[in-house]
C-alpha positions in Angstrom: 0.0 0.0 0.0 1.5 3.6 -0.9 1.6 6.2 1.7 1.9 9.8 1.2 4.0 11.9 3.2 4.8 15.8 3.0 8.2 16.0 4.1 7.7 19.5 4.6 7.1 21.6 8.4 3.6 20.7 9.4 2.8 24.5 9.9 3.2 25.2 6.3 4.4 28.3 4.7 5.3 31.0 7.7 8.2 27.9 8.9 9.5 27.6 5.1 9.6 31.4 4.7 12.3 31.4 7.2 14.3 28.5 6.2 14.5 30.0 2.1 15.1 33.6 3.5 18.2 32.2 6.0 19.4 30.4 2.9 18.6 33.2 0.4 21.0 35.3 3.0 23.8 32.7 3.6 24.1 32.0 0.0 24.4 35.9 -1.1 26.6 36.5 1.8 29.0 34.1 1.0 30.2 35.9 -2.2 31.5 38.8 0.3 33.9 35.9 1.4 34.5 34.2 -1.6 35.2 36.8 -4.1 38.8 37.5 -2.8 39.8 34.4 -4.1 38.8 35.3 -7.3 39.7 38.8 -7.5 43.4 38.4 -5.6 46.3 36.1 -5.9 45.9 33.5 -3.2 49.6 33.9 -2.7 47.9 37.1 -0.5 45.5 35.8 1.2 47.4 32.9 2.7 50.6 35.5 3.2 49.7 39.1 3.8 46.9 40.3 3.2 47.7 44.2 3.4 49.6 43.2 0.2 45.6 42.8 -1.7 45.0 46.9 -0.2 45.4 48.8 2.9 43.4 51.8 2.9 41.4 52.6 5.6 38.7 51.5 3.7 40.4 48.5 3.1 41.1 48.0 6.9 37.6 48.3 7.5 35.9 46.1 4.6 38.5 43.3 5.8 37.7 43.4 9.6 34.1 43.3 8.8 34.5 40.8 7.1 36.2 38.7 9.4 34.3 39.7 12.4 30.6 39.3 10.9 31.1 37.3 8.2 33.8 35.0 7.9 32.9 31.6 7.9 29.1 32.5 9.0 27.2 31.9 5.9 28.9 28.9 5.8 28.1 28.1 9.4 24.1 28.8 8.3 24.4 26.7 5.5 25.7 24.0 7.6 22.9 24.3 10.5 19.9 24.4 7.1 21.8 21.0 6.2 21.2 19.3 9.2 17.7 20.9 9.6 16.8 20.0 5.9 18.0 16.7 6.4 15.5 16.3 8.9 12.7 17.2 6.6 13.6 14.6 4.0 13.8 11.7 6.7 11.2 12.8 8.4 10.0 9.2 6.5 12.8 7.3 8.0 11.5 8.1 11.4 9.0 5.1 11.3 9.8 1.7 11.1 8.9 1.2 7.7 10.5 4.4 5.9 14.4 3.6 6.5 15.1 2.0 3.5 13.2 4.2 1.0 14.4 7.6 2.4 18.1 6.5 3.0 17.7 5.2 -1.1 16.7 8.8 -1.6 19.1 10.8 0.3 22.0 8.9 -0.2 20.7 9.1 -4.4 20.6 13.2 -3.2 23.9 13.5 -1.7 25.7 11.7 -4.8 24.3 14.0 -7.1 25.5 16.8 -4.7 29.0 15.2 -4.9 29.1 15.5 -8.5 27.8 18.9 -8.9 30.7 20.1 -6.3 33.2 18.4 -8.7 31.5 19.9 -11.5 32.2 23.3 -9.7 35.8 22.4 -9.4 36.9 20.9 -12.3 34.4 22.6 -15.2 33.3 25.9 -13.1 37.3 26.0 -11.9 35.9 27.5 -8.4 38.9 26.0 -5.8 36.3 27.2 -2.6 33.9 24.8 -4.0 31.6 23.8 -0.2 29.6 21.2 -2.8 31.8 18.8 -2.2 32.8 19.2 1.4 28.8 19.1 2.2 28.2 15.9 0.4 30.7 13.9 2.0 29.6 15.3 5.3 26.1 14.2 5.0 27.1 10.7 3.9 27.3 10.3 7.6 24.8 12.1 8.8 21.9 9.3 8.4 22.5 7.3 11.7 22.2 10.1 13.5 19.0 11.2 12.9 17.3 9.9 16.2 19.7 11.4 18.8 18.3 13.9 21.1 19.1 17.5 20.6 21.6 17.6 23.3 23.6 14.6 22.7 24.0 16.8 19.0 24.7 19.5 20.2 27.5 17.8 22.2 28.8 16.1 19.6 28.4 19.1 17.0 30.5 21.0 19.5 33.8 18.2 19.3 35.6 20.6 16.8 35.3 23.6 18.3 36.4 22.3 21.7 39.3 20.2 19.8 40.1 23.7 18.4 39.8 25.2 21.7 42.2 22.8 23.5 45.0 23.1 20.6 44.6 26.7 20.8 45.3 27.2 24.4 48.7 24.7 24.2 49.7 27.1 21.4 48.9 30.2 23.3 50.2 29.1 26.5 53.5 28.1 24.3 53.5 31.5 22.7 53.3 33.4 25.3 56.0 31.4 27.4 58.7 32.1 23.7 57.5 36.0 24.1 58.7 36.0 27.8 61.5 34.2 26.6 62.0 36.5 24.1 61.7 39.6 26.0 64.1 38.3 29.0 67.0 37.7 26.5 66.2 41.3 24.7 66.7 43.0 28.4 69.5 41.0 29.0 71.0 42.1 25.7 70.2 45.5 26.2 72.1 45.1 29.4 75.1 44.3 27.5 75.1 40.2 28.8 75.8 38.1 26.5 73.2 35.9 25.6 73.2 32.2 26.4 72.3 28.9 23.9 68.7 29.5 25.2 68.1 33.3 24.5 69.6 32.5 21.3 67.3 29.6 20.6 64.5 31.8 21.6 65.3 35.0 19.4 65.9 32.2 16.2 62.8 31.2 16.9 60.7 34.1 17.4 62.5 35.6 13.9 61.4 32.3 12.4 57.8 33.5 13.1 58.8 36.9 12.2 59.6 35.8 8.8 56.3 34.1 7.8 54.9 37.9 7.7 57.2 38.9 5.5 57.5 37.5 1.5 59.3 34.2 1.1 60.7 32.2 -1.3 57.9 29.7 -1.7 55.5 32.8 -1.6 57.0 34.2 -4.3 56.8 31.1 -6.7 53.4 31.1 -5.8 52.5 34.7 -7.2 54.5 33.8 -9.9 52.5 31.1 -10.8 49.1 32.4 -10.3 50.5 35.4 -12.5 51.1 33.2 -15.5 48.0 31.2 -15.0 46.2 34.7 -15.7 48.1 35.8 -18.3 47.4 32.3 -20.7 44.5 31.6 -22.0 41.4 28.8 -20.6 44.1 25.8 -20.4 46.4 27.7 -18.1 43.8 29.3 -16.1 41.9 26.1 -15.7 45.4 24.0 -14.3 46.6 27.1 -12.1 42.8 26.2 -10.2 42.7 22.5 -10.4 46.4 22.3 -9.6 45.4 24.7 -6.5 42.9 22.9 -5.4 44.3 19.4 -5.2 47.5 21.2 -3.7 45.2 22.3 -1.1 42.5 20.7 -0.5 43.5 17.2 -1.3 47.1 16.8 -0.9 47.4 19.3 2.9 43.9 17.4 3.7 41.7 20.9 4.2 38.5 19.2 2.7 38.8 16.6 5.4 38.8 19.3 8.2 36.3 20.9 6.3 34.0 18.1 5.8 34.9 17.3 9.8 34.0 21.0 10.4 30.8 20.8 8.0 29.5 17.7 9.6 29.5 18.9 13.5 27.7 22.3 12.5 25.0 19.4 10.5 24.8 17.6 14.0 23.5 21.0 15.3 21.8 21.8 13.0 19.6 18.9 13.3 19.4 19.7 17.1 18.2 23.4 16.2 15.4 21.8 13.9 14.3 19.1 16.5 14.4 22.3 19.2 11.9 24.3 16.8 14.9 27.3 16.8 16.0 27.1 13.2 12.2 27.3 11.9 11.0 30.1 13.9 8.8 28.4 16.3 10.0 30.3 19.7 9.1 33.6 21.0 10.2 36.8 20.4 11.7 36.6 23.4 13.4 33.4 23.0 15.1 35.2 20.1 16.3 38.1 21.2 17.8 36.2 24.4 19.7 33.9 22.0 20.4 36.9 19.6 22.0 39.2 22.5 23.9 35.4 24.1 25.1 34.6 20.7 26.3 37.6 19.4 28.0 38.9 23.0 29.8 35.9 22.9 30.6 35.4 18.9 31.2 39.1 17.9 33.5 39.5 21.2 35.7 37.0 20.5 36.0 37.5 16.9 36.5 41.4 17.4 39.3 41.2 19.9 40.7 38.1 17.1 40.7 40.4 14.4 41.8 43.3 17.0 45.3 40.8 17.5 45.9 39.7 13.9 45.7 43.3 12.9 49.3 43.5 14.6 50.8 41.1 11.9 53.0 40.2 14.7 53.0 36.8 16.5 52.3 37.6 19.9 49.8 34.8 21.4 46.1 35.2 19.9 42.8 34.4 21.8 41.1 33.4 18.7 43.5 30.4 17.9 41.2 29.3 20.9 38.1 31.1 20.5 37.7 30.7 16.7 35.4 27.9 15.9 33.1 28.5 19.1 32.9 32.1 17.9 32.1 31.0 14.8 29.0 28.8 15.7 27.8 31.4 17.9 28.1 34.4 15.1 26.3 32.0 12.5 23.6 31.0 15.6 23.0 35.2 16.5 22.3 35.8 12.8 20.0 33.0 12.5 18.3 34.7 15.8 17.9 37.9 14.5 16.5 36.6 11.1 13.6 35.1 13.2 13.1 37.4 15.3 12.6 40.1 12.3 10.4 37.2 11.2 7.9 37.9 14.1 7.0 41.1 13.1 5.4 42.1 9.6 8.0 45.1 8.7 10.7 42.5 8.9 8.7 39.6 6.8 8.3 42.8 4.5 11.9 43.5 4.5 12.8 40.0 4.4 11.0 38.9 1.5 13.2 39.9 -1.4 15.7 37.1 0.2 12.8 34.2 -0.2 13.6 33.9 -3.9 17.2 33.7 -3.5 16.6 31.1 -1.1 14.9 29.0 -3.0 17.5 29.0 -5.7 20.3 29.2 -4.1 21.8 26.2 -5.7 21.8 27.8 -9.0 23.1 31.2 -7.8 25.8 29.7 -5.9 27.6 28.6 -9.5 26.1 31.8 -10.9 28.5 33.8 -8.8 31.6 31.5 -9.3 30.7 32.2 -13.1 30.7 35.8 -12.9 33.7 36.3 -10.7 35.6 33.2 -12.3 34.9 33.4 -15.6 33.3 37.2 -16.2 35.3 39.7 -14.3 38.4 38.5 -12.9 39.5 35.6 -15.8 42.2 36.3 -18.3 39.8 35.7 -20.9 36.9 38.0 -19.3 37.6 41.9 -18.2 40.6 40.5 -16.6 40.4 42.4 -13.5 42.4 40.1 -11.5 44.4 42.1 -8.9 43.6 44.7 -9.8 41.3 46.2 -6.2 41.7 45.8 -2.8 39.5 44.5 -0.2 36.5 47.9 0.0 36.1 47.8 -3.7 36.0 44.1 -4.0 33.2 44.3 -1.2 31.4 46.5 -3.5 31.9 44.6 -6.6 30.5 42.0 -4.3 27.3 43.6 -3.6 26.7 44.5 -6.9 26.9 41.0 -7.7 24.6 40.2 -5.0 21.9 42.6 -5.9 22.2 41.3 -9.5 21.3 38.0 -8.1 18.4 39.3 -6.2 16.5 40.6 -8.9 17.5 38.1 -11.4 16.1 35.3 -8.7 12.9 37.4 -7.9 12.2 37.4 -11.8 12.9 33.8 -11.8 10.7 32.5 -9.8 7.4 34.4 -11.7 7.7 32.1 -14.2 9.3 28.7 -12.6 9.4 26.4 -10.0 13.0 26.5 -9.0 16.4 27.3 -10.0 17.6 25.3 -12.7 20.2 23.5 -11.3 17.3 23.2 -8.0 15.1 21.4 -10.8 18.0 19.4 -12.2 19.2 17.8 -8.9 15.8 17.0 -8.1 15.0 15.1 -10.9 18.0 13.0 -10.9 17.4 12.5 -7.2 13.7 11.6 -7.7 14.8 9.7 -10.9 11.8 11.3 -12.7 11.4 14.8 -14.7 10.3 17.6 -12.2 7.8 20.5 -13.0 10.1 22.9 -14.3 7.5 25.8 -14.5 5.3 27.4 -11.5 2.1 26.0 -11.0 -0.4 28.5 -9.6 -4.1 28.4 -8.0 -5.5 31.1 -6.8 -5.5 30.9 -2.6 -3.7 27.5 -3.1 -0.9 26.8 -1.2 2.5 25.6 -2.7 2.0 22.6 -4.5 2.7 18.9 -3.6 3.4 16.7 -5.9 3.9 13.1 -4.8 6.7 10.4 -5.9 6.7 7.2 -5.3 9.9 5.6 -4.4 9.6 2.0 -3.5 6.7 1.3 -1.2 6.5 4.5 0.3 5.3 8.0 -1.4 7.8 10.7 -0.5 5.6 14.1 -1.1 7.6 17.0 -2.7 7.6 20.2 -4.2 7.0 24.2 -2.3 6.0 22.8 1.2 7.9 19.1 1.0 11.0 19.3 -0.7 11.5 23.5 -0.8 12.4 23.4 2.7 15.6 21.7 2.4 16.2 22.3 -1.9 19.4 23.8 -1.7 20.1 23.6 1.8 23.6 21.9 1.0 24.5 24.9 -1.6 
């Protein structure tokens, strides 16, 4: 017998609202963050970044960046993972859905995997988060039933891993700058210095050093120079050879799928608490808004405060940074719901809805414009050309474009296109492509059969978590 089943929040379209407007906003944001790696040489933002601009302007784009942004959106598109996956297994919640969801998400998260490579290897984008959130959600399935705490607990290991290796490192730091500063006095005394003031002051210029240009640093600019002065061949191996340097062979997608995965777990914790979906007071909000953020913008303001030195001195955020991080991403997820409760924010809001809902699409349509439009060889070739406060306004252009061109969209269709695409591979069966309207009718639900269960999609099933993982 075939059972239907809306995967969708049972209140309907208020709950959705917020989930596409969080993602509509994570999804835009992230261009802020990503378009330096487009517009700069990498050599830069791994080395010194005064080297991409240093203005005052520039001093102030870049430590907004890091304090509000950085590492946020992606933080929000982590928790709408874990809550979307929730949604979708909603199913596998009784004891006869298991097999015929799992068959269904793990048919989902494939797909994902080979639209991130697609953005690698075809789009050339080295950031690519496709990837990195499919393999994290390949492990996500067995722990669906846990209770929000125990996911919360375990969504917090990387941060407190963080935390722990950060406080060794400061506590070592700051022992070498006592060090440092005892055998400077005793120089200045006119003692000579012994094997372990010299070992300390060899050390602490070894540190020195890395904020300064080195050899290796230099090859690196050099090659990212001649990669955008060739033409499509030598643009697209300076990228792939990038991102395999990087992310494959110094392992940073494993820390980022580790990193990915945790912020799921809560995720999945913040939808089974009714947080992520707006189901909590006013109140509620604006506790966790003012907790959050006193906690998240703190820390990351007196982190950005210390690596504005360019100096090694011990830094707070090498303990701080990933707890920060959560919180930032968790105080703008309170404030979005709490502007939610009232109708001059749902009015404000609204432009982000269609954004949200094809945020997949948009996320490759910004890789394409900054990739492959303004910044390639072959394109205005624009490439280091701006420092950081123009490139946040080059960013915002970008994002506005997106805004209207996803508000016009979705007049005429269902989703995004690559939204529709992954669906009907996922679903193995051609989606609606264009919108379906009737007049006072909510979204519409179209159910697919998958096995012997009936896994309802569409607006109110499947738009709640469409593009979470983008």
């Amino acid at each position: 017998m075939t059972e239907t089943v809306q995967l969708g929040p049972v209140r309907g379209r208020a709950r959705i609202d917020v989930l596409d407007i969080l993602r509509g906003l994570a999804i835009l944001g992230i261009f802020y963050l990503n378009i330096p790696a487009e517009a700069s040489p990498i050599a830069f933002l791994f080395g010194d970044v005064r080297l991409i601009g240093w203005s005052t302007a520039d001093q102030i784009a870049w430590a907004g960046q890091e304090i509000f942004l950085s590492g946020t959106q992606r933080c929000l598109l982590e928790f709408l993972f874990g809550a979307g996956f929730m949604v979708l297994t909603a199913r596998a919640m009784r004891p006869d859905g298991p097999v015929a969801v799992a068959d269904l998400f793990m048919r989902r998260t494939l797909w994902l995997l080979a639209f991130g490579l697609v953005n690698v290897f075809v789009v050339m984008w080295i950031g690519d988060i496709l990837t990195v959130y499919a393999l994290a959600s390949l492990f996500l399935f067995p722990f669906r039933k846990l209770g929000p705490k125990t996911l919360v607990a375990l969504g917090c290991g990387l941060a407190l891993v963080t935390a722990v290796g950060g406080g060794v490192e400061y506590a070592g730091r700051t022992a070498l700058v006592e060090r440092v500063h005892a055998a400077e006095a005793r120089q200045a005394a006119g003692v000579a210095p012994s094997a372990q003031d010299r070992a300390a002051l060899a050390e602490w210029q070894t540190k020195l050093d890395r904020f300064r240009p080195s050899e290796q640093s230099r090859k690196d600019l050099a090659n990212e120079v001649a990669g955008h002065s060739g033409g499509v061949v030598a643009y697209a191996q300076l990228y792939w050879g990038m991102w395999i340097t990087f992310f494959i062979g110094q392992g940073i997608i494993w820390m980022s799928v580790i990193e990915a995965f945790c912020a799921m777990l809560i995720g999945i914790a913040l939808w089974k608490w009714g947080i992520i979906q707006g189901e909590r007071s006013a109140r509620f909000y604006v506790i966790l808004a003012l907790v959050a953020y006193g906690f998240g913008l703190t820390a990351r303001g007196v982190g950005t405060f210390e690596m504005m030195s360019f100096s090694p001195i011990p830094k707070t955020i090498w303990i701080t940074s990933e707890f920060a991080r959560l919180a930032t991403g968790l105080g703008h997820l309170a404030l979005v719901n709490l502007a939610m409760k009232a109708a001059a924010g749902r009015h404000i809001l609204s432009i982000f809805k269609a954004p949200g809902r094809t945020a997949f699409s948009l996320y490759f349509l910004q890789q394409i414009i900054g990739l492959h439009i303004l910044f390639a060889p072959y394109g205005f070739n624009l490439w280091n050309r701006f420092g950081w406060a123009t490139q946040f306004w080059i960013a915002t252009a970008v994002i506005v474009l997106c805004i209207v061109v996803a508000n016009l969209w979705v007049r005429v269709f269902a989703n995004g296109p690559l939204e529709w695409a992954w669906r009907s591979l996922a679903y193995v069966k051609w989606q609606p492509f264009l919108r379906r309207r009737e007049a006072g009718a909510e979204p519409w639900v179209e159910p697919v059969t998958i096995g012997p269960a009936t896994i309802g999609q569409g607006a109110v099933g499947q738009g709640a978590v469409e593009g979470a993982a983008t």
